[in-house]
C-alpha positions as CSV (number, residue, x, y, z in Angstrom):
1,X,0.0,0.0,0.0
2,X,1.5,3.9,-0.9
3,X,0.5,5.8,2.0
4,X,-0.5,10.0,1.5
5,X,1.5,12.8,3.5
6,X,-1.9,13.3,5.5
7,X,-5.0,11.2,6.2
8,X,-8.7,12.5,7.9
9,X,-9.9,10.8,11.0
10,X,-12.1,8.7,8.9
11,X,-8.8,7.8,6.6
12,X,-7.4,6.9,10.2
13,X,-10.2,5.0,11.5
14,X,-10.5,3.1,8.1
15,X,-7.2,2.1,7.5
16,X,-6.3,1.5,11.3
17,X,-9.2,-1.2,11.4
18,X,-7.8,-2.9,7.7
19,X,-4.1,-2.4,8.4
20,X,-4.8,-4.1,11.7
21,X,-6.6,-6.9,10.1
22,X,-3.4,-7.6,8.3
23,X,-0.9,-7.5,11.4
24,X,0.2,-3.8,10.7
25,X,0.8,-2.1,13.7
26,X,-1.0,1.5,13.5
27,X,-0.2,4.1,16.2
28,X,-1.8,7.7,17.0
29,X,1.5,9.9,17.6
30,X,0.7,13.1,20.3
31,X,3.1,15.7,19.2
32,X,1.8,18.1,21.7
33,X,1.3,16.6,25.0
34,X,-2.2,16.5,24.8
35,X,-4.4,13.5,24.2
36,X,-7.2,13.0,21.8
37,X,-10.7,12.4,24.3
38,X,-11.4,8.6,23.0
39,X,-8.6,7.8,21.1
40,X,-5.7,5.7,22.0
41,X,-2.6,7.6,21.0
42,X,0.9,7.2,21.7
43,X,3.4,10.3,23.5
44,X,5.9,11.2,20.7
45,X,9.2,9.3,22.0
46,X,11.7,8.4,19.1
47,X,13.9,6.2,21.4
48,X,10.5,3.8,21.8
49,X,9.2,4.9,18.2
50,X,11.7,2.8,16.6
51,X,11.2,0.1,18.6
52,X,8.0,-0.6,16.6
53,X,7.8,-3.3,14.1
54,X,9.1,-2.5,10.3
55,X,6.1,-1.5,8.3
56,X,3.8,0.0,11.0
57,X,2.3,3.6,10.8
58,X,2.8,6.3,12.4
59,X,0.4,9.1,12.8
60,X,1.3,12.3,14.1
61,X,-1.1,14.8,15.3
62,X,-0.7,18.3,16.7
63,X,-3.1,21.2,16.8
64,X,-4.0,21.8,13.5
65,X,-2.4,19.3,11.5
66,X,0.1,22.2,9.9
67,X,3.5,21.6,12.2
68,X,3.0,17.6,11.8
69,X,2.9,18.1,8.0
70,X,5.5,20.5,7.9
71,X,7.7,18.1,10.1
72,X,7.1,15.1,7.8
73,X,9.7,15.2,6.0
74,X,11.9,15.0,9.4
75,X,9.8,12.0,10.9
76,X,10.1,9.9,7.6
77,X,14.1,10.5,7.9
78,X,13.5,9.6,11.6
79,X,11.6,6.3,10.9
80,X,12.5,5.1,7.9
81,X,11.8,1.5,8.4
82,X,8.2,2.9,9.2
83,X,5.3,4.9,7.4
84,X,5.1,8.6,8.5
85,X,1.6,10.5,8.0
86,X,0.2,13.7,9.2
87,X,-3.6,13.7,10.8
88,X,-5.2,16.0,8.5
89,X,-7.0,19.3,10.7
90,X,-4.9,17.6,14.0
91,X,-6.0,17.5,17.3
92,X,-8.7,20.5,16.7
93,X,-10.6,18.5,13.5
94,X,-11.0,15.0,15.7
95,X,-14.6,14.2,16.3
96,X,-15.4,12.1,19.4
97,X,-18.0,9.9,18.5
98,X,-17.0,9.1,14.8
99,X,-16.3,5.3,14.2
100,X,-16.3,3.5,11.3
101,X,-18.6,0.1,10.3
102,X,-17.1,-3.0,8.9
103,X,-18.2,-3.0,5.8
């Protein structure tokens, strides 16, 4: 699979639940100390980060969504045994009580 720069919390949600299916470890990256209410996410450590399997996903979140995409680059340098993607509209865009069915 070619994985974007950014993904929506839907894209998240979606892909998380396939991915998972498939043994590909998919993990919520908080970039700013502050969790996401209902989410499990993960604080940004890149001693433990690499520690992860080869071929999981890693999704960092901030704010807005700008400084994670703007950092890309650096985390894909960082990780490069790893995928690197930017939650699109960050912390500020996440909605609660969205999940996803299994179609």
């Amino acid at each position: 699979m070619k994985f974007p720069d950014e993904w929506t919390q839907k894209e998240f949600l979606e892909n998380k639940k396939k991915l998972e299916k498939e043994g590909i470890k998919v993990v919520l990256i908080d970039t700013i100390l502050a969790s996401i209410q209902g989410a499990e996410t993960v604080l940004y450590n890149p001693y433990e980060l690499k520690k992860l399997p080869e071929g999981s996903v890693l999704v960092f979140y901030c704010d807005t969504g700008k400084a994670t995409l703007n950092r890309l680059q650096e985390y894909k340098e960082k990780f490069p045994k790893q995928h690197c993607i930017s939650l699109h509209g960050g912390r500020g865009y996440w909605r609660a009580n969205m999940t996803v069915s299994d179609d």
